[in-house]
GUTOR-555582 format. One line per 10 residues: number of its first residue (from 1); their letters; for each residue x, y, z of C-alpha. Coordinates in Angstrom, 2 decimals. Layout:
BEGIN
NUM = a = X,Y,Z  ...
END
This chain:
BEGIN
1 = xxxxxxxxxx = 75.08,-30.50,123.18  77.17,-30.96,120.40  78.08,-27.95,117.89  75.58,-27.14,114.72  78.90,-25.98,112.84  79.97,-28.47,110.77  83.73,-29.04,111.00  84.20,-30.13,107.55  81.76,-27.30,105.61  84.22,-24.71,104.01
11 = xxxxxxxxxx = 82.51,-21.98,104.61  80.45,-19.83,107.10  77.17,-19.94,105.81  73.78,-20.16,107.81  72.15,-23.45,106.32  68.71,-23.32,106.39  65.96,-26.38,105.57  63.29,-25.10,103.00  60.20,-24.65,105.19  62.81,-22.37,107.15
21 = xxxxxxxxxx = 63.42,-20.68,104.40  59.80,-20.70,103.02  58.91,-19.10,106.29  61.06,-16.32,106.22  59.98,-15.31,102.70  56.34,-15.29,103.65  57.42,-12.72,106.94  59.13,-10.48,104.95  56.37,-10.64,102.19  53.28,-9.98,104.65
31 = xxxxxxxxxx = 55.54,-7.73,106.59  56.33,-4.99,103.62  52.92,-6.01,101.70  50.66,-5.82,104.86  48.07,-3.52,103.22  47.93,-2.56,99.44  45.38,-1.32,96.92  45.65,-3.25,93.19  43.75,-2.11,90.12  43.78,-4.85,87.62
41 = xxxxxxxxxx = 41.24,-6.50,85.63  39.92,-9.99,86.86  40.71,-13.32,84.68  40.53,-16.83,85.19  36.86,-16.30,87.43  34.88,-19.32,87.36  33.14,-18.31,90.85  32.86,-19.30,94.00  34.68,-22.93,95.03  32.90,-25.31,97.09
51 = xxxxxxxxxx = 34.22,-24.35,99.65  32.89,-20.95,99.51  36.51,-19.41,98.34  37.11,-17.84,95.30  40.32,-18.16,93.42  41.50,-15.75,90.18  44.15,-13.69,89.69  44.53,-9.75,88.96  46.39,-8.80,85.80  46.99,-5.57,83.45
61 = xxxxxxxxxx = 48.89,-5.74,80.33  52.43,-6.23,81.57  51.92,-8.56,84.44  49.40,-10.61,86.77  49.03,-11.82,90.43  46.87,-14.00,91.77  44.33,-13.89,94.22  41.56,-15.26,96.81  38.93,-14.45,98.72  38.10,-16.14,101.44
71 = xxxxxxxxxx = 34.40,-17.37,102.18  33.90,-14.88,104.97  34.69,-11.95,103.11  33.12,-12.85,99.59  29.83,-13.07,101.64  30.29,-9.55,102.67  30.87,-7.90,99.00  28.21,-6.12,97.27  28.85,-6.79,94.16  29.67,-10.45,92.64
81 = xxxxxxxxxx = 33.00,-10.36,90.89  32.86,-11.28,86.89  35.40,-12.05,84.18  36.89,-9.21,82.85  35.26,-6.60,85.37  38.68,-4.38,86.83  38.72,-3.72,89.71  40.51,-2.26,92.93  40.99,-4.92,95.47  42.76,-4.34,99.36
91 = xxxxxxxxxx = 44.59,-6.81,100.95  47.52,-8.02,101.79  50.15,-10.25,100.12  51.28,-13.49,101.27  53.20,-16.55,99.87  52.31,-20.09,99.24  55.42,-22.22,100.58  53.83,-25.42,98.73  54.41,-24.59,95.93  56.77,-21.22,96.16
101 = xxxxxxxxxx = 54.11,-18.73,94.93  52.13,-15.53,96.04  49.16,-14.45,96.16  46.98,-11.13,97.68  44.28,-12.07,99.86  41.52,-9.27,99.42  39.82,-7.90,102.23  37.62,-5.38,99.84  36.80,-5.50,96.56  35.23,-2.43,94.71
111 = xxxxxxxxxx = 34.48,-1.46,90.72  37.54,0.52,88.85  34.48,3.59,89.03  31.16,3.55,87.94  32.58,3.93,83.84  33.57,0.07,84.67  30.12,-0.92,85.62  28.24,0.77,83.33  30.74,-0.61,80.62  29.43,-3.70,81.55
121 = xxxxxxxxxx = 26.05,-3.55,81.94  26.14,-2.52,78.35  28.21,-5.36,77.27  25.73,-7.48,79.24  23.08,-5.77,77.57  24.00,-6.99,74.13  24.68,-10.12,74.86  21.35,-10.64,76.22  19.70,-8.65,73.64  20.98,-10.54,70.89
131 = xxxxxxxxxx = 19.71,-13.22,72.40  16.55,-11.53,72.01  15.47,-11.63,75.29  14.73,-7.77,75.23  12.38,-8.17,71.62  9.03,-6.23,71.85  7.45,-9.40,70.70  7.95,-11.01,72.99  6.32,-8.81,75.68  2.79,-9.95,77.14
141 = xxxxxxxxxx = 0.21,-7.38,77.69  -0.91,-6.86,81.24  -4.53,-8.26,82.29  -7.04,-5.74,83.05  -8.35,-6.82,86.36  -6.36,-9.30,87.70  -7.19,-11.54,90.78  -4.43,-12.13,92.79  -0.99,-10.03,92.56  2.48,-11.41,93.28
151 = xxxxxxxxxx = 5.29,-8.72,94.28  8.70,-9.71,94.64  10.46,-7.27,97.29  11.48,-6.57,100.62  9.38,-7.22,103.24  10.85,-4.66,105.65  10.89,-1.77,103.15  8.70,1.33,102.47  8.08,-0.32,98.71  5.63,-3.18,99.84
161 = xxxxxxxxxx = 3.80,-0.69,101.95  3.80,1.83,99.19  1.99,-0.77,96.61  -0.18,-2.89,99.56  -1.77,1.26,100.07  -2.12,1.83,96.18  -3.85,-1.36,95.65  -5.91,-0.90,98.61  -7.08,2.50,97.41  -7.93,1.89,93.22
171 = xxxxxxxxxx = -9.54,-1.77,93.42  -8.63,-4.01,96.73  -7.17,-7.75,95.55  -5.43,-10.59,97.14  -1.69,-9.90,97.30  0.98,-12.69,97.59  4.20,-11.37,99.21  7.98,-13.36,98.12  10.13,-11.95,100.47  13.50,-11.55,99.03
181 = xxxxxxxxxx = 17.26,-9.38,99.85  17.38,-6.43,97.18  20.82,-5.71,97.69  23.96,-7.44,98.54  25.66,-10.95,97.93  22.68,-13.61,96.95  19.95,-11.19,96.41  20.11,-11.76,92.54  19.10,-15.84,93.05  16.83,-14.86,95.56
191 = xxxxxxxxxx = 14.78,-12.17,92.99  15.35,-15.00,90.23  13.95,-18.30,92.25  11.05,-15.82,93.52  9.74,-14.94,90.09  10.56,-18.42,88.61  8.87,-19.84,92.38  5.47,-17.82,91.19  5.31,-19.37,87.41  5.91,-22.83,89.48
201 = xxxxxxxxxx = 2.67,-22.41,91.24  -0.99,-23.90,89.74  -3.40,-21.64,88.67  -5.98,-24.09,91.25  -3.59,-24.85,93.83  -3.96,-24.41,97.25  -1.73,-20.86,96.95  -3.32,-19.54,93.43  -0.94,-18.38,90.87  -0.78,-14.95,90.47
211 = xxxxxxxxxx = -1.96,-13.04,87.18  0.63,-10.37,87.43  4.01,-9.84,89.13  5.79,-6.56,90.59  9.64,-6.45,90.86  10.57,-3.80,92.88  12.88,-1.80,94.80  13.69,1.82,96.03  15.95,4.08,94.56  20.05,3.90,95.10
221 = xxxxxxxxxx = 23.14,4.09,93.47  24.63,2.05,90.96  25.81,-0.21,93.21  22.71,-0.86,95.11  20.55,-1.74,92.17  23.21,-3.91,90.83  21.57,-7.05,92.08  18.19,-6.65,89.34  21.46,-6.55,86.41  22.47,-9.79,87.23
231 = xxxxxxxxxx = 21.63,-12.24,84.08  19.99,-14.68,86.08  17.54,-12.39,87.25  16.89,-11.17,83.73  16.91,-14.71,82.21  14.44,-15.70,85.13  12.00,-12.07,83.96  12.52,-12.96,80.29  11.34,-16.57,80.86  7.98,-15.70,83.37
241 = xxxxxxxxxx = 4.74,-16.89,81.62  3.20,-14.45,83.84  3.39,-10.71,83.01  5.88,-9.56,84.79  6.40,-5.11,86.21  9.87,-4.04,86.89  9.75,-0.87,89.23  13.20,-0.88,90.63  14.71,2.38,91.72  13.25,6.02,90.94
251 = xxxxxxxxxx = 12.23,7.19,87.74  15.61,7.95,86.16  17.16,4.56,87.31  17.71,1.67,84.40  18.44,-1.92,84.92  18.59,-4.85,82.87  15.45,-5.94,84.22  13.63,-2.99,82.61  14.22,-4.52,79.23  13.70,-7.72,80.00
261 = xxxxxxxxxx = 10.23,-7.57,81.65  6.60,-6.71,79.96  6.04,-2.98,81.38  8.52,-0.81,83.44  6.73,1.51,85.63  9.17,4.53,86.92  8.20,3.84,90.48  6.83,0.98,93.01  3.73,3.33,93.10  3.36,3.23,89.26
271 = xxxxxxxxxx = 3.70,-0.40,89.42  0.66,-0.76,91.37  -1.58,2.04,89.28  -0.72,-0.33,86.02  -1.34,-3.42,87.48  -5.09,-2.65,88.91  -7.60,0.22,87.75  -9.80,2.58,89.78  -12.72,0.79,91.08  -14.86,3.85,91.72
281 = xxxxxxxxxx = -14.00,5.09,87.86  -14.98,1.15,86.79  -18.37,1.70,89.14  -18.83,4.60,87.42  -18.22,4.12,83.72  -20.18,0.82,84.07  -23.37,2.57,85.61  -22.98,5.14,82.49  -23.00,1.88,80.30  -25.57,0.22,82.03
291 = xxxxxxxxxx = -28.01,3.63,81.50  -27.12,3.78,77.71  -27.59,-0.09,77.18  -31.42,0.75,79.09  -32.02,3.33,76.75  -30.70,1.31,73.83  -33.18,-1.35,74.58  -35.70,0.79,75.24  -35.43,2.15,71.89  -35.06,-0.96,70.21
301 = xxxxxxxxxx = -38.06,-2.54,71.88  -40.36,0.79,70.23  -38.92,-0.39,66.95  -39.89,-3.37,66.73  -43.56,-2.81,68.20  -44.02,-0.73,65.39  -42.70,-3.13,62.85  -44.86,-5.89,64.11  -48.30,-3.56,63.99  -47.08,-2.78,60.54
311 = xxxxxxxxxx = -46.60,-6.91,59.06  -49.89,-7.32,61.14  -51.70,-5.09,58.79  -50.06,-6.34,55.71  -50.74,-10.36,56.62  -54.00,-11.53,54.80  -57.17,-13.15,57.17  -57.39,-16.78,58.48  -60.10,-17.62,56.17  -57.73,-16.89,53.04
321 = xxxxxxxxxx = -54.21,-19.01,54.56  -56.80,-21.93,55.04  -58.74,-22.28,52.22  -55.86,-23.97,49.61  -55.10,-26.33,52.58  -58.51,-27.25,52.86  -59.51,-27.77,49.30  -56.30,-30.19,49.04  -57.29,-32.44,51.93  -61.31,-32.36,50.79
331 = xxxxxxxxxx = -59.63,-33.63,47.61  -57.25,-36.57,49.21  -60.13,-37.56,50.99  -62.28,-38.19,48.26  -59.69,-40.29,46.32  -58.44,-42.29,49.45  -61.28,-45.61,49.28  -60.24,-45.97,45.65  -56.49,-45.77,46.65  -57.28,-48.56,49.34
341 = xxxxxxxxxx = -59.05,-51.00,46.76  -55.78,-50.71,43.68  -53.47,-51.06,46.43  -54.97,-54.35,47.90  -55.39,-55.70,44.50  -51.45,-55.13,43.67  -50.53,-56.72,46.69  -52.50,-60.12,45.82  -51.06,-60.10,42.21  -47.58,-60.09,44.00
351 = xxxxxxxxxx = -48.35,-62.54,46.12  -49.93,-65.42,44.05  -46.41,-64.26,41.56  -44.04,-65.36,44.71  -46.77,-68.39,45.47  -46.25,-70.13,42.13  -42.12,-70.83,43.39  -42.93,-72.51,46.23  -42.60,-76.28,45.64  -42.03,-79.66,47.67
361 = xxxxxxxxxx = -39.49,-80.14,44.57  -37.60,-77.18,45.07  -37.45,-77.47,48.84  -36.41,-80.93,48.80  -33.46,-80.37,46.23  -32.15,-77.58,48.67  -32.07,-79.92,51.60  -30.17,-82.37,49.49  -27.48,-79.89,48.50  -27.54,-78.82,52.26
371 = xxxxxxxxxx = -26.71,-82.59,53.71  -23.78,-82.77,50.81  -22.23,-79.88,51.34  -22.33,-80.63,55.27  -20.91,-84.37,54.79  -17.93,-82.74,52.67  -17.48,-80.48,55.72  -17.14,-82.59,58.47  -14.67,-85.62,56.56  -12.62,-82.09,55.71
381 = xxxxxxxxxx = -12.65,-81.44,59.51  -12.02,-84.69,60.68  -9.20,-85.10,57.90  -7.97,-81.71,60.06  -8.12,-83.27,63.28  -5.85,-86.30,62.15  -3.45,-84.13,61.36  -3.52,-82.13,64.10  -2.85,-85.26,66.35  0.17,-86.24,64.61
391 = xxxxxxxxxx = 2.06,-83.07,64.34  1.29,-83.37,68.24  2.83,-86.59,68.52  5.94,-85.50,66.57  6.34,-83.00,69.00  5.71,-85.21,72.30  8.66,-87.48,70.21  11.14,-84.72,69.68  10.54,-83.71,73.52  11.12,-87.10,75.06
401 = xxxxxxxxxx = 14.43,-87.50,73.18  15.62,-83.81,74.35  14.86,-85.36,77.64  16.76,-88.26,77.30  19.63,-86.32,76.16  19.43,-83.79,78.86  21.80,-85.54,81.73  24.58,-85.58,79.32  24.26,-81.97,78.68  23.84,-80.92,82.68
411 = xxxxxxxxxx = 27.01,-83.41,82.97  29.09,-81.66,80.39  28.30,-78.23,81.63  29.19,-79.06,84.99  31.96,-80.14,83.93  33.04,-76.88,82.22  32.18,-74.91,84.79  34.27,-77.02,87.82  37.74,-76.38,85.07  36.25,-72.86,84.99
421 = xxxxxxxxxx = 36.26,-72.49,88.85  39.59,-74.08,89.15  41.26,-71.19,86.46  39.58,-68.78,88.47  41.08,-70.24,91.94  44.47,-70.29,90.39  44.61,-66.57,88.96  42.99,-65.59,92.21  45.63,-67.37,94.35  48.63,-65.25,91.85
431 = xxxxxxxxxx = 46.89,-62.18,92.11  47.08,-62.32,96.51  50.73,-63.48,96.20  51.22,-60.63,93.81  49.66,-58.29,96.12  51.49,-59.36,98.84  54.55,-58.96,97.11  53.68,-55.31,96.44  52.62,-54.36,100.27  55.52,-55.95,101.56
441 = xxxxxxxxxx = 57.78,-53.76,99.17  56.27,-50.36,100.45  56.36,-51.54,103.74  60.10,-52.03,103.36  60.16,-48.73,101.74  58.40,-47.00,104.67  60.39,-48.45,106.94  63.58,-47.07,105.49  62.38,-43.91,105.38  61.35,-43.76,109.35
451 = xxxxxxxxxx = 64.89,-45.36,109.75  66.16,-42.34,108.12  64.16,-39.75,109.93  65.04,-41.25,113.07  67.35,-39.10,115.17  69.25,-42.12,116.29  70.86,-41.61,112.88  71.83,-37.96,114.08  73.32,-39.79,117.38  75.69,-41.79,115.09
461 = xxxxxxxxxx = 77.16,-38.66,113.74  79.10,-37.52,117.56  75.92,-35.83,118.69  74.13,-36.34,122.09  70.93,-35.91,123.62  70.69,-34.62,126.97  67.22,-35.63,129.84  67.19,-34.26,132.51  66.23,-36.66,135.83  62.39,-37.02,134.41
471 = xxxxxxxxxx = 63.91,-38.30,131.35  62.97,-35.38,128.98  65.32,-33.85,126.88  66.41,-30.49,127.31  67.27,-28.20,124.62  68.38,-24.75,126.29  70.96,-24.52,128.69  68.61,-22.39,131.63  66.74,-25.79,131.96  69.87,-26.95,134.49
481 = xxxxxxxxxx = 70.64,-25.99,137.45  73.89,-26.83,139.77  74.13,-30.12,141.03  71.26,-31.54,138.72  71.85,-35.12,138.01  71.40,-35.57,133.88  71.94,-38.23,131.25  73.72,-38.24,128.34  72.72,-40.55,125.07  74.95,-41.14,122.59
491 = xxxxxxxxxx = 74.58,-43.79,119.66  75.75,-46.75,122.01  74.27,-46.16,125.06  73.75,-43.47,127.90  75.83,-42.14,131.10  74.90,-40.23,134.02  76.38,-36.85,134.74  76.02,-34.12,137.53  76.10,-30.58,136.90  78.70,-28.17,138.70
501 = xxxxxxxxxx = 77.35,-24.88,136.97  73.85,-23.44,136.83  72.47,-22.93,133.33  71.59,-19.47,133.30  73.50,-17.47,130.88  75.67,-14.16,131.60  74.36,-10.49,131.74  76.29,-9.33,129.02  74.59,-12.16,126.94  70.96,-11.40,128.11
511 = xxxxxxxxxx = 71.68,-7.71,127.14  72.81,-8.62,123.68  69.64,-11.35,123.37  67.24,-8.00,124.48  68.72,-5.94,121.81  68.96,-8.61,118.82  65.00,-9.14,117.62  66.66,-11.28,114.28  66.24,-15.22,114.17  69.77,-16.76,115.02
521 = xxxxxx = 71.94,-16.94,111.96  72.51,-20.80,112.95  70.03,-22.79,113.34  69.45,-25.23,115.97  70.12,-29.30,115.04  66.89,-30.01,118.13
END
């Protein structure tokens, strides 16, 4: 094998190819960086990449480093990283050889302290407020006795079976259950598509839209209720038709969603006492109602038996109300055969007045005008008719001569359209030839470069490759042993060769390879 030193290089120097190099920075950099703890404050987070990796870097006001987390470990954080939020992140740091960079790869991500967080929930809570998604006016009041409830929770937790008992107890309903994560990566768009997943539903569908919905959730830290101050879960509360409860966390516990929705009850308990009342206090009030409404008709009826007996007395006899009526129609009778006679007379005076127009005379000069005025109607019409037919004529003219003229046209655009197809053969037959031109010239340019990469090129140089008798090369010296027949290749052909020496190297040399745990200073040409 021929030497890696280079007879004519003046100096000692290792020389090293890039990705040799490359790799050797990115040992030494994972090596002293294996585990480290950064506080900085995130920029340049535009979430999650397709690939489920996030990208962004770390930064403080003198400096920045950037950052990813892979798609394994950004499922596992519970809390979603947001622009601006700092931060203390664990990892390690690595380098990019592409492009000679680094970069930590976080293993854990966790708030700068709870001052951090609750820094931003309030600069999350005027954003949204001034968006005036948090305006009293916009709050719906809760029905009284609503039909079916929808609660948006866990369906594992003591919550659901906290609210199913309540409800149970004060006035038993239908209750529709949207099962849902309450903590962790994802449980925000699962709280938001179950509340906007209720206001999709028809009030007569076969699953009946509910009247009233109950966010909720048990108590925890910060951290745990961070999910319900996620804006998409408060855009998705602000924007319910139906009148939404947020009872998330104990008493003393505030999330966005608190503002955002239409009553916050302190518990998952409360929630259900304000969505349904007491149905024995309902039995009971209405039965006291019912009594007093008895009593109030009761009452009423009295009156008004008493103020009928008294008009009674006050209304005059039967005798009296009829006796004007009856005078009146004793009166019309009397007067109706005289009535009769002046009526019939008037009608006879009218009649002989219309009689005296009605002449043969008169009739006949009607029918006359009649007949004329028909006559001038029908030469008008047929006058119509003859022009009708020769506008038709001139049009059956005009279309025989566009039909006589019509092969010349077909003939002249056929024409135009065969030296139309020949331009377009022509420029078609240039554009292949120039195409050809082109993938010949990177083919050339390919095969130069696999020329040059070939190691034939290295042979020309006064090196050798050495196969053993199956014709594979060997590359370490212990691969031979005495009186193994090998062949050498140079640039212009091979030889055979037998060995007279083993290949295995001296103890001294094995001793000093045991000790030595650094990569050679040289490296090797194969």
């Amino acid at each position: 094998m021929s030497n890696v030193f280079d007879s004519d290089s003046p100096t000692n120097l290792a020389e090293y190819s890039v990705s040799e190099l490359s790799g050797s920075i990115k040992r030494t950099v994972e090596t002293a960086f294996d585990q480290v703890r950064v506080r900085g404050e995130i920029s340049g987070y535009r979430g999650p990449h397709s690939s489920g990796h996030a990208y962004f870097s770390l930064k403080d006001d003198r400096a920045r480093i950037d950052a990813v987390i892979w798609k394994g470990t950004f499922s596992r954080l519970k809390f979603r990283p947001e622009e601006g939020m700092e931060v203390i992140a664990t990892g390690k740091v690595t380098t990019f050889p592409g492009s000679s960079k680094y970069q930590i790869v976080i293993e854990t991500l966790e708030p700068a302290g709870a001052g951090a967080l609750m820094a931003l929930i309030e600069e999350r809570k005027r954003k949204l407020g001034a968006e005036g998604l948090f305006d009293a006016a916009r709050k719906k009041r809760l029905p009284f006795m609503p039909r079916v409830i929808g609660v948006v929770t866990s369906p594992t937790g003591a919550v659901i079976r906290d609210i199913l008992h309540r409800i149970s107890d004060r006035f038993p309903v239908h209750v529709i259950v949207w099962p849902v994560k309450v903590q962790g990566e994802g449980s925000g768009e699962e709280v938001a598509n179950a509340i906007r997943g209720f206001n999709a539903l028809k009030p007569a569908g076969a699953i009946r839209r509910p009247d009233v919905l109950i966010v909720a959730r048990g108590g925890g830290s910060l951290e745990d209720l961070w999910s319900f101050n996620d804006e998409v879960v408060v855009r998705a509360a602000a924007e319910s038709r139906i009148p939404l409860i947020s009872a998330v966390g104990h008493e003393t516990d505030w999330t966005l969603i608190d503002y955002a929705a239409d009553v916050r009850a302190p518990t998952p308990t409360g929630a259900a006492e304000m969505a349904v009342p007491v149905k024995a206090e309902l039995e009971a009030q209405a039965a006291a109602l019912a009594a007093r409404l008895q009593g109030c008709i009761n009452r009423q009826m009295d009156q008004r038996r008493q103020s009928v007996r008294a008009l009674m007395r006050a209304l005059p006899s039967l005798d009296q109300l009829l006796a004007l009526p009856r005078r009146r129609f004793d009166e019309a009778a009397a007067g109706l055969g005289r009535g009769l006679e002046l009526n019939t007379i008037n009608k006879r005076r009218g009649f002989e007045r219309v009689a005296s127009h009605l002449r043969p005379d008169v009739l006949s000069n009607r029918i006359t005008e009649r007949r004329q005025l028909l006559s001038e109607r029908m030469a008008r019409a047929e006058r119509t008719v003859e022009r009708l037919l020769d506008r038709s004529k001139s049009r059956i003219d005009r279309a025989e001569a566009i039909l006589a003229s019509l092969p010349a046209r077909l003939k002249t655009q056929t024409d135009r359209g065969r030296e139309r197809l020949g331009n377009l053969s022509r420029h078609a037959d240039t554009a292949i030839r120039h195409q050809l031109t082109r993938a010949r010239a990177e083919l050339s340019a390919q095969d130069r470069v696999l020329q040059s990469l070939s190691y034939k090129n290295v042979l020309k140089r006064g090196y050798a490759v050495i196969r053993d008798e199956d014709n594979r090369p060997v590359s370490q010296a212990a691969a031979l042993s005495a009186g193994m027949g090998i062949a050498i290749e140079f640039a212009d052909g091979r030889v055979g060769a037998m060995t007279t020496e083993g290949g295995n190297p001296p103890a001294g040399a094995k001793k000093r390879d045991a000790k030595s745990a650094e990569p050679p200073k040289q490296g090797s040409l194969f």
